[in-house]
C-alpha positions as CSV (number, residue, x, y, z in Angstrom):
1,X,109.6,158.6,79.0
2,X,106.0,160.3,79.3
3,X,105.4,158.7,75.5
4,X,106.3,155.3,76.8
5,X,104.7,155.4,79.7
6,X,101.5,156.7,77.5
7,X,102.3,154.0,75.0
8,X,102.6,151.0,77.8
9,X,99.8,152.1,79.6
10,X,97.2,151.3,76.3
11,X,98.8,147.8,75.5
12,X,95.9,145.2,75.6
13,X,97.0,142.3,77.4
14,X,95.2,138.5,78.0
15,X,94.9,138.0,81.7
16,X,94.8,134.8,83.0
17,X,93.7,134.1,86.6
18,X,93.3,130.9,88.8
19,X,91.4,130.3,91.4
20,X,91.4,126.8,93.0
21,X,89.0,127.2,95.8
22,X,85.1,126.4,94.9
23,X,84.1,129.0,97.6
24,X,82.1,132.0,96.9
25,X,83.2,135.2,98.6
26,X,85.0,138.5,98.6
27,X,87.6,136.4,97.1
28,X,86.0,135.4,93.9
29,X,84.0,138.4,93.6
30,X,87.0,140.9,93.1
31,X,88.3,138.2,90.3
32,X,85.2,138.8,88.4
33,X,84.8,142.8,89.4
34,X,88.5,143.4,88.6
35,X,87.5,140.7,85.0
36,X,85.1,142.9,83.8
37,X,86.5,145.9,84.5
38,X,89.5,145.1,82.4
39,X,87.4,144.0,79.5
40,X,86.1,146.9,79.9
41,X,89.3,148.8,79.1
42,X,90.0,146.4,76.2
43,X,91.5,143.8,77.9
44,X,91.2,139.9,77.4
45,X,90.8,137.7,80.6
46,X,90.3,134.0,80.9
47,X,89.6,132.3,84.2
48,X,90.9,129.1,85.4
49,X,89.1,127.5,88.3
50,X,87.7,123.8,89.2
51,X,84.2,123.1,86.9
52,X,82.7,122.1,90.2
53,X,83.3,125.6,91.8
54,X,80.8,128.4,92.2
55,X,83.4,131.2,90.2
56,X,83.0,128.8,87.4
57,X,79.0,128.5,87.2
58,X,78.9,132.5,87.8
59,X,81.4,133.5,85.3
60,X,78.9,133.8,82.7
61,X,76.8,135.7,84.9
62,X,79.2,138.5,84.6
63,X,80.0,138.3,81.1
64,X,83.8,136.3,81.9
65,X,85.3,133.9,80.0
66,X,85.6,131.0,82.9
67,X,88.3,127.5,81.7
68,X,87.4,124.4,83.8
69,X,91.1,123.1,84.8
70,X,91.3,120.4,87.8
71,X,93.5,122.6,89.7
72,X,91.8,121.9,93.6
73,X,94.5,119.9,95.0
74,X,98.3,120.4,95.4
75,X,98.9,116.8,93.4
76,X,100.3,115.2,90.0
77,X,97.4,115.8,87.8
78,X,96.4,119.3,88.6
79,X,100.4,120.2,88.3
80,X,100.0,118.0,84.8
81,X,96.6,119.9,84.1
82,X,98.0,123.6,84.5
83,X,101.5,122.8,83.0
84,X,99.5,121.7,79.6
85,X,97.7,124.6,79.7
86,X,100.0,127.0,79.8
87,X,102.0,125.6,77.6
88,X,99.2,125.0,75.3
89,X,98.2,128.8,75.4
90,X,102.0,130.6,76.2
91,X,102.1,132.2,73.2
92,X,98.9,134.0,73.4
93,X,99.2,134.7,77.6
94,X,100.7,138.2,79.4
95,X,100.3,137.5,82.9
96,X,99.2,135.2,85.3
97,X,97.3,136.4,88.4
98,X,96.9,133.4,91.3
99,X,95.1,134.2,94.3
100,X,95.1,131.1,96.8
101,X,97.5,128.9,98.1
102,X,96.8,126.0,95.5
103,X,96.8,127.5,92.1
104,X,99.9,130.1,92.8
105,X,102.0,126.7,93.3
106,X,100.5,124.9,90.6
107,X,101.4,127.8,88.3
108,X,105.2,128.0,90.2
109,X,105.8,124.9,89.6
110,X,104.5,124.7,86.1
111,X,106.9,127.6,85.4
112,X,109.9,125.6,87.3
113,X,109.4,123.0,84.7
114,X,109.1,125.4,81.7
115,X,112.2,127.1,81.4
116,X,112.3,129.9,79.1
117,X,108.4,129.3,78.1
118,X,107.5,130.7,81.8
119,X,105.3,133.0,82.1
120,X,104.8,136.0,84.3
121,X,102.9,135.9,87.4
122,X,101.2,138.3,89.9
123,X,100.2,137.2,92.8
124,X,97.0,138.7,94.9
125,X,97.1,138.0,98.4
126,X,93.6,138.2,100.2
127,X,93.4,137.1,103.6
128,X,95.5,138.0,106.5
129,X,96.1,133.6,107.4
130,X,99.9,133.5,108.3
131,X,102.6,132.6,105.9
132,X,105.1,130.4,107.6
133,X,108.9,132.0,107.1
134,X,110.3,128.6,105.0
135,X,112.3,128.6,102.5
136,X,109.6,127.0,100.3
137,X,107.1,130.0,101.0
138,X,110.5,132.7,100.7
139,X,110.6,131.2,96.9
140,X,107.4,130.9,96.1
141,X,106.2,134.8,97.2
142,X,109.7,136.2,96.4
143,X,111.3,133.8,93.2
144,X,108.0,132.9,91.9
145,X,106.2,135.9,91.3
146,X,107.2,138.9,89.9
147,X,105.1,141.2,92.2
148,X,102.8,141.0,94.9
149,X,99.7,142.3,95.7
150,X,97.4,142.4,99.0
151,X,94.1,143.7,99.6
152,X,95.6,145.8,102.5
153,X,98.4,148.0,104.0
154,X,98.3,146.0,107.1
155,X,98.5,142.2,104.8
156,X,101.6,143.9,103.3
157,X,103.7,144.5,106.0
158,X,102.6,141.0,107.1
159,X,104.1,139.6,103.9
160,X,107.5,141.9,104.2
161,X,107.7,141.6,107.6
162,X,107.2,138.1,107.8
163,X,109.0,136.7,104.9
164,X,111.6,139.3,104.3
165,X,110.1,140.8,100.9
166,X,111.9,143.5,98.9
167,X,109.0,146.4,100.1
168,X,108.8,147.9,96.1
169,X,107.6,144.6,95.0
170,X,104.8,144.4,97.3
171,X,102.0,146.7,96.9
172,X,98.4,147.4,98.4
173,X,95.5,147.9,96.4
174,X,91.8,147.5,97.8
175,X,89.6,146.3,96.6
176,X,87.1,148.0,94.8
177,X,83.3,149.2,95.3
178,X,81.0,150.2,93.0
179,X,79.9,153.4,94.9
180,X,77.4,154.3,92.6
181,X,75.6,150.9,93.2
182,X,76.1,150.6,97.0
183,X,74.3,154.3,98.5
184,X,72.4,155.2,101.2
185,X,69.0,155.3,100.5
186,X,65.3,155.1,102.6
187,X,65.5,152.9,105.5
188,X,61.7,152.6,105.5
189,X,61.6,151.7,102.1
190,X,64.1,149.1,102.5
191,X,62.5,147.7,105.4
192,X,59.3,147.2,103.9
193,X,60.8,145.7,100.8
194,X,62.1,143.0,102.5
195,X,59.4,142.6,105.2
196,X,61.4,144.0,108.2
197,X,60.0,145.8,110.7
198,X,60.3,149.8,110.6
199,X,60.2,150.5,113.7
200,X,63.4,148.7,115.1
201,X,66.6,149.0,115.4
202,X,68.3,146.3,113.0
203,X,71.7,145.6,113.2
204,X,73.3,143.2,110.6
205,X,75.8,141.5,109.1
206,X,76.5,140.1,105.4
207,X,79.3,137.3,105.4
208,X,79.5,133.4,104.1
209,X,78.5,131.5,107.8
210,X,82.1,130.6,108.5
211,X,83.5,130.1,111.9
212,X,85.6,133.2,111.9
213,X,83.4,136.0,110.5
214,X,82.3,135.8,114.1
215,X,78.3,135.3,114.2
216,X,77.8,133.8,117.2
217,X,80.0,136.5,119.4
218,X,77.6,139.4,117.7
219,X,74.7,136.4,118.9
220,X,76.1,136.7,122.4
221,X,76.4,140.3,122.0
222,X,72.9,140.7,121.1
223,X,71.6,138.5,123.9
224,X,73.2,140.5,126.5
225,X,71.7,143.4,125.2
226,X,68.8,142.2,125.7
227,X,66.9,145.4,124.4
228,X,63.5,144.6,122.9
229,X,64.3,147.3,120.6
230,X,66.9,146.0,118.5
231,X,66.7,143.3,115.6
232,X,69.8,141.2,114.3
233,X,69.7,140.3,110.2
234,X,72.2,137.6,109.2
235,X,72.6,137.6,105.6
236,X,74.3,135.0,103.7
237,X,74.9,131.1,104.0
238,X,77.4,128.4,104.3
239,X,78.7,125.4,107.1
240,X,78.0,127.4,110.0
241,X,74.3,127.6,109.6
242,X,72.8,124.8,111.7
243,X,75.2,125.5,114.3
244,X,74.1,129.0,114.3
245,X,70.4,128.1,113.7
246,X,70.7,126.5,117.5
247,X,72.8,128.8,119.1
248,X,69.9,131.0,118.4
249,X,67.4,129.1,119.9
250,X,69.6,128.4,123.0
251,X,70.0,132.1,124.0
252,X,66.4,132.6,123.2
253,X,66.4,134.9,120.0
254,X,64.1,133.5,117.9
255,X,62.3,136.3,117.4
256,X,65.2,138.9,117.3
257,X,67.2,137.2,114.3
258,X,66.3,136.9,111.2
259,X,68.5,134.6,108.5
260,X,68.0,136.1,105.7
261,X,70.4,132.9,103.3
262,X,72.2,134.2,100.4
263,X,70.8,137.2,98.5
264,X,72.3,138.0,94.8
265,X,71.8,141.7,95.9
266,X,72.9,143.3,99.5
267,X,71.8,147.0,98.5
268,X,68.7,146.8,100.0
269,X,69.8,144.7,103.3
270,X,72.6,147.2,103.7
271,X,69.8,150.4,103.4
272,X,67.6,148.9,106.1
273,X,70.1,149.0,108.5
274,X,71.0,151.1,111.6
275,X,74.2,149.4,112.4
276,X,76.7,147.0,110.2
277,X,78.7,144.4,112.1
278,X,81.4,142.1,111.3
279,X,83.1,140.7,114.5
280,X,85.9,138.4,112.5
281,X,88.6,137.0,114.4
282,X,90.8,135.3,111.6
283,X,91.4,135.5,107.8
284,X,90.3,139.3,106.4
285,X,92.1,141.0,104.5
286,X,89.6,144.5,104.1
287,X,86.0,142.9,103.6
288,X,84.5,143.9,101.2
289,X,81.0,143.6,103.1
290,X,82.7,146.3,105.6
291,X,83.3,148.6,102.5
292,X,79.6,148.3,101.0
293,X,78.6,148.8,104.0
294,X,80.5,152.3,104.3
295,X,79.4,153.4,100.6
296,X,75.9,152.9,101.6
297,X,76.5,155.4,104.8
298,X,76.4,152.9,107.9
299,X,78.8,153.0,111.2
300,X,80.8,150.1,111.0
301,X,81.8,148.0,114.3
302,X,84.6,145.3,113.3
303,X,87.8,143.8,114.9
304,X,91.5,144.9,113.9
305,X,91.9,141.8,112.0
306,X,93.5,141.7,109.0
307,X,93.4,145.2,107.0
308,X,90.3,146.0,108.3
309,X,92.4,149.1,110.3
310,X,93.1,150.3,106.8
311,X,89.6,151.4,106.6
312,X,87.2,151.5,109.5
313,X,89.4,154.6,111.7
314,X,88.4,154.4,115.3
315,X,86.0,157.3,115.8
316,X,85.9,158.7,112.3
317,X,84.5,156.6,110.3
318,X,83.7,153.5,112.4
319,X,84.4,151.6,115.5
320,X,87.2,148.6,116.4
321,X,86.8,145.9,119.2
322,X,88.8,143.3,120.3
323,X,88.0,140.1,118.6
324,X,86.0,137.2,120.5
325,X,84.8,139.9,122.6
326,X,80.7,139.8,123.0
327,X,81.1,142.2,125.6
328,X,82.8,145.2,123.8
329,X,81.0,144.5,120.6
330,X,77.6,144.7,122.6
331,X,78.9,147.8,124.4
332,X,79.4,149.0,121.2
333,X,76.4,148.2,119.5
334,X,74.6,150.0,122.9
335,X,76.8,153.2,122.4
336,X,75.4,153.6,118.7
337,X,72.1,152.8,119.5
338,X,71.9,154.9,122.0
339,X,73.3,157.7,120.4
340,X,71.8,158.1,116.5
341,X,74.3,161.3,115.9
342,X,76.8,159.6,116.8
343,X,76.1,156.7,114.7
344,X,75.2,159.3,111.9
345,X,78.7,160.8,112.1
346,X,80.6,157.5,111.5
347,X,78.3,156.3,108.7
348,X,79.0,160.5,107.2
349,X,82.5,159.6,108.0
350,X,82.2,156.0,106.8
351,X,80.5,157.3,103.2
352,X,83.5,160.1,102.5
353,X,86.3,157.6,103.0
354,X,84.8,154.9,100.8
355,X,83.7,157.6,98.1
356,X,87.4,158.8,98.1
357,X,89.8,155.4,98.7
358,X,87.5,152.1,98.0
359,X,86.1,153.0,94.4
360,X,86.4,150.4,92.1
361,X,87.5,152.3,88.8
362,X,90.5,153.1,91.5
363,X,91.0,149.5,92.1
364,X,91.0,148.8,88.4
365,X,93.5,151.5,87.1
366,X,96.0,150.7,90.4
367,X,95.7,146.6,89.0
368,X,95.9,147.4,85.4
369,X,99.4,149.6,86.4
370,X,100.4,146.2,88.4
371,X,99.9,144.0,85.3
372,X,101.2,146.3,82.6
373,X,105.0,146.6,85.3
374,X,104.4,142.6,84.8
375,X,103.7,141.5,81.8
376,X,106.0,144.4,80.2
């Protein structure tokens, strides 16, 4: 059994994933991390994703072999576009990986109408959005797919809980970090870099401008603090923005936040900060924002949304609050301010826990078990 397992284990295998959103987040950045690191191990892997999205335009970026297939919309031609495909290609595919809602029942229903030309399928689950108990979603997580996985523990029990899942064929793998990339390092140096001032207290957050990442509760958070010490940097970008832009003006912090837009590279953003911050309220699984944030040594005040509870531990290596709560999440902003050893603990704390569970050669051997139990 040892030999075969030996054997199984160094079978190269073509894996296909789709991706039907034309977002850019967490999301589609595992695809590509988790892409490369099983080329890496000698691995083919073709992506299938909209031409318009951004996972298609930054494929190349990361050396990935990206397929533009019209598979945004639950409709006739995007079932008749991913049914050619895979029929075009069975011969030469292991697995199939889908990730949202779209592309895993364009694939399931392009099996459906293959027959004994089906092929298998994984699916990834990465946000905590409910799945409605229906007999359509029963078939499609449980008949569909051969295995699932989550980004979390907690996104797990949601899926077995919820829909009555067999527990052995769902399984939680994080996702990974690189934690050599993402370290603490000089705050000063940072700060200057990027034209911060050194002597503040900045607190920040790195997330797509979406409703429920929460922005403007840590907004109303900071305005109640109303400490001329502390400085708020919002880094990324998307539909959010202009509603943000004046919710800042109306509680008069101008000159306390700084939008920082999209930045290819967070290292730097993450080492000039004090405190990291992500006050979502819907849709995490565990971001992955929280766990850069941990590698690079920072205390980490979230909500219990999701997975996050998988990986920020109350007092140990970060700190929870209710969601939609600008009260607690400024108290707790205040109590790590106010007390730098205390923050130093939980970003000690925060640093051990992501060196140990959230690195991403971790992430890569758990998936490449998953697909090899799939595709064998």
């Amino acid at each position: 059994m040892a030999q075969y397992n030996t054997l199984l284990s160094q079978r190269c295998l073509h894996i296909v994933h789709t991706e039907s959103s034309c977002g850019w987040g967490g999301q589609e950045i595992r695809i590509l991390e988790e892409s490369r690191g099983m080329m890496e191990r000698g691995h083919r892997v073709t992506v299938l994703c909209p031409v318009e999205s951004t996972l298609f335009a930054r494929a190349r970026d990361w050396g990935v072999k990206a397929v533009a297939l019209p598979i945004r919309e639950k409709r006739w031609p995007d079932f008749k576009a991913m049914r050619a495909w895979i029929l075009e290609n069975r011969e030469d595919i292991d697995l199939v990986n889908t990730h949202s809602s779209t592309d895993s029942w364009l694939v399931a229903l392009a099996n459906l109408s293959l027959g004994k030309k089906a092929v298998p399928v994984l699916r990834t689950r990465h946000i905590s959005a409910p799945v409605k108990n229906t007999f359509a979603n029963r078939w499609l997580y449980n008949s569909a797919a051969q295995r699932i996985v989550t980004t979390g523990e907690g996104l797990r029990h949601e899926l077995i809980d919820g829909l009555g899942l067999p527990p052995e064929k769902v399984q939680s793998i994080f996702t990974g970090i690189n934690t050599k990339r993402f370290m603490p390092g000089s705050k000063i140096e940072a700060r200057q870099k990027l034209g911060l001032d050194v002597n503040a207290v900045w607190i920040g957050i790195i997330a797509t401008l979406r409703s429920w990442k929460g922005h403007k509760y840590l907004l109303k958070a900071i305005a109640e603090l109303d400490d001329p010490r502390i400085r708020l940097v919002i880094v990324g970008d998307g539909p959010q923005r202009d509603k943000l832009n004046r919710l800042t003006v109306e509680l008069g912090l101008t000159r306390t936040v700084r939008f920082a837009g999209q930045q290819r590279d967070v290292v730097p953003w993450l080492q000039a900060l004090d405190v990291f911050a992500l006050p979502s309220y819907a849709n995490e699984g565990v971001s992955q924002a929280v766990m850069q944030a941990m590698a690079v040594g920072l205390p980490v005040i979230t909500t219990p949304i999701g997975s996050s509870a998988d990986v920020i531990k109350a007092g140990l290596t970060g700190m929870l609050v209710p969601p939609k709560d600008s009260k607690a999440l400024a108290q707790a902003i205040r109590k790590l301010v106010d007390s730098p050893q205390e923050a130093a603990r939980l970003g000690e704390g925060a640093r051990a826990f992501a060196l140990d569970n959230c690195g991403i050669e971790r992430m890569i051997t758990r998936m490449e078990a998953a697909f090899q139990r799939v595709a064998g």
